[in-house]
C-alpha positions in Angstrom: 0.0 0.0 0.0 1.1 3.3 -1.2 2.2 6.2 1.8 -0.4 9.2 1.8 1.2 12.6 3.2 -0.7 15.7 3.7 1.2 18.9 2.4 -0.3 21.9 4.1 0.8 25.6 2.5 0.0 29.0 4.5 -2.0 31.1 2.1 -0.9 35.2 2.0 -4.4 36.3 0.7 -4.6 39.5 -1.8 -0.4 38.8 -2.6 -0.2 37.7 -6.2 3.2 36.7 -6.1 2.3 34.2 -3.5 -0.3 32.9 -5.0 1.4 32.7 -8.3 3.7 30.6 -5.9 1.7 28.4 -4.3 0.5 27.1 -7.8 3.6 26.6 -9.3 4.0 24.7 -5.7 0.8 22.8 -6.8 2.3 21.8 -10.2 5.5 20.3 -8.8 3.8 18.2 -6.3 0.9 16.8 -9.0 4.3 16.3 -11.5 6.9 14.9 -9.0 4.6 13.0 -6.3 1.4 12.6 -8.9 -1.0 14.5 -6.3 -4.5 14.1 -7.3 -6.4 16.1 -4.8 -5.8 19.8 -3.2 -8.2 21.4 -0.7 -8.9 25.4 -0.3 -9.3 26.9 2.9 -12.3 29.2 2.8 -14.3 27.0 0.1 -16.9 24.9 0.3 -17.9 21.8 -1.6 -15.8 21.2 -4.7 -14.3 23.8 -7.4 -16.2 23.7 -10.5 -13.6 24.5 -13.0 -16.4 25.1 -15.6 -15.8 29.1 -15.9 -11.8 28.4 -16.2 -12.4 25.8 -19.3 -15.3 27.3 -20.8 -13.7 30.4 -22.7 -12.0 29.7 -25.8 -9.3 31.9 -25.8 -7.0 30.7 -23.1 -4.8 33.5 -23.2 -7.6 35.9 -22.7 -9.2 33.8 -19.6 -5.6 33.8 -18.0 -5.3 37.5 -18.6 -8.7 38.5 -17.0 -8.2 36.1 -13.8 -4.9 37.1 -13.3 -6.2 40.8 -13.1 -8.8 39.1 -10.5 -6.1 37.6 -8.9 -3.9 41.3 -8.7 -7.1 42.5 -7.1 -7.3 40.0 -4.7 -10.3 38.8 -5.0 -9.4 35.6 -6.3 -7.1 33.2 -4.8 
């Protein structure tokens, strides 16, 4: 039987930098360690990731949720 571990990241709300951080953080551990699940703090039920798919233009969704993100009110 595989080993489960629990990685656990301190969150610095309405910082960009860290949040562009802890997603590059989320990349490495799905890549290196095949992580299949992450949790959010503050949410509830799971992420739909509809509205992040749904737009054709990928650069154009990335550019207006990264201007979300700036604002802080995404995270």
């Amino acid at each position: 039987m595989a080993q489960k571990f629990v990685v656990l990241l301190q969150d610095a709300h309405a910082i960009p930098a860290a949040q562009r951080s802890i997603e590059k953080l989320i990349e490495y551990f799905q890549l290196k360690y095949g992580v299949k699940t992450v949790a959010l703090e503050g949410a509830e039920g799971k992420l739909d990731p509809t509205l992040f798919r749904m737009f054709p233009d990928k650069e154009k969704s990335e550019n207006v949720f990264a201007e979300y993100l700036g604002a802080g009110e995404l995270s």
